[in-house]
C-alpha positions in Angstrom: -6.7 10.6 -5.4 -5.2 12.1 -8.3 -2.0 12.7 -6.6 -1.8 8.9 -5.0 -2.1 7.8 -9.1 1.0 10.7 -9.7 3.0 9.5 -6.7 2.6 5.3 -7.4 3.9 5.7 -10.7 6.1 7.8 -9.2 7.6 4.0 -7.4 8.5 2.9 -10.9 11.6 5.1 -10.7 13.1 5.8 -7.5 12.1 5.6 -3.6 14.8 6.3 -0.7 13.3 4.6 2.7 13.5 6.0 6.6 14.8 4.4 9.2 13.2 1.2 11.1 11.0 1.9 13.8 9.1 0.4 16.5 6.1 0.7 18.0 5.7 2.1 21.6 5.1 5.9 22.6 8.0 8.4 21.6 7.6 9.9 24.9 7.2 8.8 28.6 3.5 9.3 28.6 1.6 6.3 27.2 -1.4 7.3 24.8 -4.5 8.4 25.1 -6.8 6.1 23.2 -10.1 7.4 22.3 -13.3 5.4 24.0 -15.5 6.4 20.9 -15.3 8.4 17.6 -12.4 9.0 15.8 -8.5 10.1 17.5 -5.3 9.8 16.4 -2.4 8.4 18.6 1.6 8.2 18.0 3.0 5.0 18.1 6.9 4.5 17.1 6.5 7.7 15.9 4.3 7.7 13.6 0.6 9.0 13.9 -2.2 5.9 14.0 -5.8 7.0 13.8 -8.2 4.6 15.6 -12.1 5.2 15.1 -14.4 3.6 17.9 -18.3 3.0 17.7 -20.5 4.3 19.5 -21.3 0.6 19.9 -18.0 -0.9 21.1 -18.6 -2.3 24.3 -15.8 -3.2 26.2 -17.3 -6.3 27.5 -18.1 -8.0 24.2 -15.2 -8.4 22.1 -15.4 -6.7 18.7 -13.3 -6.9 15.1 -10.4 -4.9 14.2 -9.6 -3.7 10.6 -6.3 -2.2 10.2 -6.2 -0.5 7.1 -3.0 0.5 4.7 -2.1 3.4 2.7 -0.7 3.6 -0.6 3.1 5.0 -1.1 3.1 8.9 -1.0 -0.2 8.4 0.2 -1.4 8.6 4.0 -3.9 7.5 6.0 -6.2 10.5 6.2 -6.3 10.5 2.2 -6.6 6.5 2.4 -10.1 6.7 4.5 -11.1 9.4 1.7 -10.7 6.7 -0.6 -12.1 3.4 1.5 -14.9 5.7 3.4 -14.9 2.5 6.0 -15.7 4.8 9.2 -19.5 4.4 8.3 -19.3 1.1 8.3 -17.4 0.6 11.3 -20.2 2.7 12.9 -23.0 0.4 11.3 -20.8 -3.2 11.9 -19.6 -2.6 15.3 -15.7 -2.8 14.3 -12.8 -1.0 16.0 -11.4 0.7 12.4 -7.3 1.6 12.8 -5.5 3.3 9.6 -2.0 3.9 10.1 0.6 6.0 8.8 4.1 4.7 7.0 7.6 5.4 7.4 8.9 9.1 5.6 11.7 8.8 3.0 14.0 11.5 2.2 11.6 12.8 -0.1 8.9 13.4 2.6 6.6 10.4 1.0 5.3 7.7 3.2 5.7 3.5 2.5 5.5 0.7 3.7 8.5 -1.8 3.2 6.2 -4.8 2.1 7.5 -7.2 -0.5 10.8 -7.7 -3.0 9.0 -5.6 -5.2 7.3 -2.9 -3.3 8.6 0.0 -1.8 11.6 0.4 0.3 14.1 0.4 -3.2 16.5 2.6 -2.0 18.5 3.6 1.7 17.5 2.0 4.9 14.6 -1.1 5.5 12.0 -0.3 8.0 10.4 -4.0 9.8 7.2 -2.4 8.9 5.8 -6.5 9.5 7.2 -6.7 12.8 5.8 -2.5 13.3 2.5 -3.9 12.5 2.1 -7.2 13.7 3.0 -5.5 17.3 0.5 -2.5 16.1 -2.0 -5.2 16.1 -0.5 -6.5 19.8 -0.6 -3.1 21.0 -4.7 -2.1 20.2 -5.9 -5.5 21.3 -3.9 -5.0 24.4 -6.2 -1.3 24.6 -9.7 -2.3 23.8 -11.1 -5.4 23.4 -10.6 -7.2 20.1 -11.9 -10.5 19.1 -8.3 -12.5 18.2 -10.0 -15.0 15.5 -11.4 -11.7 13.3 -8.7 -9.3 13.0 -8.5 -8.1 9.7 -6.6 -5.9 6.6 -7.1 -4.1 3.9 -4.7 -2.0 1.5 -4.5 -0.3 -1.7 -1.4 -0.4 -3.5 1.6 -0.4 -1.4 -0.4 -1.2 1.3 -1.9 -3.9 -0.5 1.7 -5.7 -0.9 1.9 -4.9 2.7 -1.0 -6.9 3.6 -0.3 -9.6 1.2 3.3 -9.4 3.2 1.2 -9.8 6.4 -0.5 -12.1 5.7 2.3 -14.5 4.8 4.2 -13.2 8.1 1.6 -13.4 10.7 -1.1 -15.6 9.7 -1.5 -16.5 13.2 -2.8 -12.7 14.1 -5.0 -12.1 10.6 -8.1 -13.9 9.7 -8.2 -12.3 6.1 -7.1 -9.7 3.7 -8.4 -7.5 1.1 -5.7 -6.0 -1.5 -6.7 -3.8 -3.7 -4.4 -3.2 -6.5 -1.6 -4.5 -5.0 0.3 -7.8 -5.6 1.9 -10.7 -3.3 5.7 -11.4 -3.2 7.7 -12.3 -6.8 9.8 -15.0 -4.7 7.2 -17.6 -3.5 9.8 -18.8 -1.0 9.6 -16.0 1.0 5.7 -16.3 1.6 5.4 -19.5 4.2 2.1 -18.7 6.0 1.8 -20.6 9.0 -2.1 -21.0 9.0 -4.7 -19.8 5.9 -5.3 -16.6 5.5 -8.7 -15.5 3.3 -7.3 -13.6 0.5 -9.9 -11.0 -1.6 -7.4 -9.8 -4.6 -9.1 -6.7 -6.4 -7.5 -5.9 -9.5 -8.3 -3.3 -11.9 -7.6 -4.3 -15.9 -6.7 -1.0 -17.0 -4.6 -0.6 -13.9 -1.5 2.0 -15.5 0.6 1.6 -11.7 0.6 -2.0 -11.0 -0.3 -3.8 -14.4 -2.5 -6.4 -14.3 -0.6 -8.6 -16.1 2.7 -8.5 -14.0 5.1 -5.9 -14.1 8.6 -4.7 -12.3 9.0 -1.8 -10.0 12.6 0.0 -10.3 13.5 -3.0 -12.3 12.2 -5.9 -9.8 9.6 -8.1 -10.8 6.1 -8.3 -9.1 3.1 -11.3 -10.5 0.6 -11.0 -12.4 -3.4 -10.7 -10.9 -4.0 -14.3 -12.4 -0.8 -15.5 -10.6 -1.5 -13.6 -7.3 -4.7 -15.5 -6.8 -2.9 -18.9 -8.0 -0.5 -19.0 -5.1 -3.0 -17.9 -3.0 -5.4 -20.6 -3.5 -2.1 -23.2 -3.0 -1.1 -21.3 0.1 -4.7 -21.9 1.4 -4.5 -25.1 -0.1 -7.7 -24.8 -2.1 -9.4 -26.5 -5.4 -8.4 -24.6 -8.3 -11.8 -24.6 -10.0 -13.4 -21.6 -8.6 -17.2 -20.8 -8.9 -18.3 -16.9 -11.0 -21.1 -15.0 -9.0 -22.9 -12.2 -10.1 -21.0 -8.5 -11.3 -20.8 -6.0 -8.7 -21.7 -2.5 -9.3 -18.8 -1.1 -7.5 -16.6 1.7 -9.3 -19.4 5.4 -10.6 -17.8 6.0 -13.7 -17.8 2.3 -15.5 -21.0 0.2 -16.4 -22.8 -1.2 -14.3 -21.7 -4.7 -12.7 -18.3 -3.8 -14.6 -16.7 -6.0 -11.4 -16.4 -9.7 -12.3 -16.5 -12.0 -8.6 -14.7 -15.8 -8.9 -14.9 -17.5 -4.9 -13.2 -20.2 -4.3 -14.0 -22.5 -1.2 -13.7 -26.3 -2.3 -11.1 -27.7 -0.5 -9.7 -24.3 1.3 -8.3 -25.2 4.6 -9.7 -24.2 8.0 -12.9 -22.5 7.0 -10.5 -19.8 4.5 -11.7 -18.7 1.4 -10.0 -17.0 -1.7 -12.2 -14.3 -4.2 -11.2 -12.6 -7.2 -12.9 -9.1 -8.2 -11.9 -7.9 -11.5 -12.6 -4.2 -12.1 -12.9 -4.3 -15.4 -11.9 -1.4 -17.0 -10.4 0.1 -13.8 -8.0 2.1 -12.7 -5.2 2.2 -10.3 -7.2 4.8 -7.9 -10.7 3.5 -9.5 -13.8 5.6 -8.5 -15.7 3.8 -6.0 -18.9 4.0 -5.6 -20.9 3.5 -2.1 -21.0 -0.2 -2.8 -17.8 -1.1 -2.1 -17.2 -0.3 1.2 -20.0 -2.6 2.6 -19.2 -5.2 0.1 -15.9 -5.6 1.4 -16.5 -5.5 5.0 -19.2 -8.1 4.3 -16.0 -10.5 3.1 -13.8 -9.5 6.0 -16.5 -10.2 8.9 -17.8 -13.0 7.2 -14.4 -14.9 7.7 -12.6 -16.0 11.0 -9.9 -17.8 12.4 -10.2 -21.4 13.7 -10.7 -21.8 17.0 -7.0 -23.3 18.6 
């Protein structure tokens, strides 16, 4: 983790970006998707490991959680971090993690928002590369539409904020940890709600809690994050604190403040604040946090249409 903490504040002063692509088999051959465990497929190009339970059942529709690396990062290193293949053994969900794009350097991004992290060279549609990432798995196993899910640190946390605003019609909620939506509000015009759980660290010395600008463009602030959130969702802005949440080893315990809002959130959505007080950009979670987040993702679906 040391080197993803390295490499993100490495985005603060150059990143060169690799060319678009799609996804779709490189080759002829279609791919071979695994039926259970844990495989790793190329789609576009680009490596995508899927893990399967032992409980998926092809005649029972289960959730998908597409998870997001950090820039330099990748998605091996990612599931080091998020250990969610436990819980996608224990839950019953079909757990994909994804690579990025390369840039000239060798590093891997996502090109999410204004601020983060194509900054330099060509613009991969990384939103449309997902969205028909997302297509392409349900059209392999069977995926429950109305609980498809994301979650991403850094990088891929403004990628899933980007998602969220892109495709709201495919993702029944996000987590972002550490990340931050897009500066412009204009360009965020979700077409549905999207449950939003922002994680923030205070300490965070990448993306600063408080607002900050990557290679000179601006990104919001944690506080302001949740704000447009709760008016894309179209919720109350009086929010309700619940108990501290023992999730990062090396802080005191409960050191994560929890605000939910519900009142007034359209179609069933929700929005949730943790604050990791204290916390790092790569902050040490503990084996909390993978359940606790999970429990927010499955607890949240689509309306029905």
């Amino acid at each position: 983790m040391a080197r993803a903490v390295t490499a993100v504040v490495a985005v603060m002063v150059t990143a060169a970006c690799g060319a678009a692509d799609r996804p779709g088999p490189s080759s002829g051959s279609p791919p071979v998707w695994p039926a259970s465990g844990t495989g790793t497929v190329e789609i576009g190009g680009r490596p995508v490991t899927v893990h399967v339970p032992d409980s998926y059942d092809p005649a029972r529709p289960a959730p998908l959680v597409l998870a997001l690396h950090g820039y330099t990062s990748d998605a091996p290193e990612l599931e080091t971090f998020l250990r969610l293949t436990p819980e996608s053994d224990r839950r019953g969900f079909v757990y994909v993690y994804p690579d990025g794009s390369t840039d000239d350097r060798g590093d891997r991004f996502w090109n999410a928002t204004d601020a983060c992290c194509a900054l330099s060279g060509a613009k991969p549609d990384d939103s449309r590369y997902l969205s028909d990432l997302i297509s392409t798995v349900q059209g392999s196993y069977r995926i429950d539409r109305a609980r498809v899910y994301l979650i991403g640190h850094s990088n891929g946390a403004f990628m899933a904020f980007r998602m969220a605003c892109d495709h709201a019609d495919q993702i029944a909620a996000i987590v972002a940890v550490n990340g931050a939506t897009w500066n412009d509000p204009a360009r965020c015009r979700p077409s549905e709600p999207v449950s939003v759980l922002a994680v923030h660290s205070t300490d965070d010395e990448a993306i600063a809690f408080t607002g900050g600008a990557i290679d000179g463009v601006a990104y919001p602030s944690a506080a302001t994050t949740v704000t447009r959130w709760l008016g894309y969702d179209r919720c109350a802005s009086a929010g309700r604190d619940a108990p501290g949440l023992d999730l990062v080893t090396d802080l005191p315990a409960a050191e994560t403040s929890v605000r939910t809002y519900r009142q007034g959130c359209a179609g069933g959505s929700s929005v949730q604040q943790w604050t990791i007080n204290g916390g790092t950009h790569v902050p040490h979670l503990g084996p909390a946090f993978a359940p606790a987040v999970t429990d927010f993702l499955l607890s949240q679906a689509e309306p029905a249409r």
